[in-house]
C-alpha positions as CSV (number, residue, x, y, z in Angstrom):
1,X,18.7,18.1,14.6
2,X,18.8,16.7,11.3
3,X,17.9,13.2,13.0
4,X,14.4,14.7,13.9
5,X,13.6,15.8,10.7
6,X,14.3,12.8,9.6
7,X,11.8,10.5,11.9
8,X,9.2,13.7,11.5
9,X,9.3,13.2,7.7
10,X,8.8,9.5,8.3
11,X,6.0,10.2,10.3
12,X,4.3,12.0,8.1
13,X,4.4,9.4,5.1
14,X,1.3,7.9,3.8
15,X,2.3,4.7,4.8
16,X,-0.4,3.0,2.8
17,X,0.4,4.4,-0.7
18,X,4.3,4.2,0.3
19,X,3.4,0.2,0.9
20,X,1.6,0.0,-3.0
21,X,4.6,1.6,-4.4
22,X,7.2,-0.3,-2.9
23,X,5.0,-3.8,-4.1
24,X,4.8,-2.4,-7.3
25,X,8.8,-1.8,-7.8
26,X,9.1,-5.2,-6.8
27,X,6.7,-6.8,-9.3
28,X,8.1,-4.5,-12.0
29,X,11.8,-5.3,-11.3
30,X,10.9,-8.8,-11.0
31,X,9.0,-8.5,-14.7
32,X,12.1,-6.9,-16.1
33,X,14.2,-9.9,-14.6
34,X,12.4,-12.4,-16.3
35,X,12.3,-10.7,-19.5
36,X,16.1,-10.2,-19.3
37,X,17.1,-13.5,-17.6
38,X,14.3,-15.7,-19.4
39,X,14.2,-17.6,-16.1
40,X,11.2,-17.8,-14.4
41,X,11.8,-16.2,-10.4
42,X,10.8,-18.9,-8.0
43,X,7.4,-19.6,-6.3
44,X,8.6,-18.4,-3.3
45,X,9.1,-15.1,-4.6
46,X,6.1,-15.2,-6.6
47,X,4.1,-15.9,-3.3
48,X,5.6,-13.1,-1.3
49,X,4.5,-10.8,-4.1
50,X,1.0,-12.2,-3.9
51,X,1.2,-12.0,0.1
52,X,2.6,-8.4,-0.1
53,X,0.1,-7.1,-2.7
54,X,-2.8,-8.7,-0.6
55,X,-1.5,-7.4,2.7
56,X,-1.4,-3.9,0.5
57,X,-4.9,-4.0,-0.7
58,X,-6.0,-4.7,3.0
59,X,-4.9,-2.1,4.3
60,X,-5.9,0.7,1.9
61,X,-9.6,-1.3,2.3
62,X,-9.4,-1.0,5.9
63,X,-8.5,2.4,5.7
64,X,-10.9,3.3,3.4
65,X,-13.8,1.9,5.6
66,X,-13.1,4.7,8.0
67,X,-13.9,7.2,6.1
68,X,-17.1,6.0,4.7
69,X,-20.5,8.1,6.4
70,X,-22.5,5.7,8.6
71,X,-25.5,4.9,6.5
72,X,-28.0,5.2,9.0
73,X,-26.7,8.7,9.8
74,X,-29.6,11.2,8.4
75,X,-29.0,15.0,8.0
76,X,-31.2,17.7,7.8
77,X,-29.2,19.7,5.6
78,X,-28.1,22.2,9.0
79,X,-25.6,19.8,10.0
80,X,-27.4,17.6,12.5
């Protein structure tokens, strides 16, 4: 039982602003790394937080687009 609360609850997560928050934990653990360590993380890293972020800002865009009124829709103020 618990197991389909479980997958329910996942179901139900906005994926899209679960995604932003999850890339920004990473940049900021990776900012307090450097600021502790003095070492700069490698490119690698860097890139995968650029990709991620990216990949992040897609998808909230693209999500965003469907929700936007067609602009050649015209009402009459009754609805239609």
């Amino acid at each position: 039982m618990e197991a389909m609360n479980i997958w329910h609850t996942i179901g139900k997560m906005p994926s899209t602003n679960v995604r932003i928050a999850v890339s920004l934990l990473l940049i900021l653990a990776t900012g307090i790394r450097v600021l502790v360590s003095w070492t700069a993380p490698p490119w690698e890293w860097l890139a995968f937080l650029g990709v991620l972020s990216g990949l992040d800002a897609a998808q909230f865009h693209g999500k965003r687009l469907t929700y936007q009124k067609d602009a050649k829709t015209e009402t009459n103020g009754n609805g239609g």
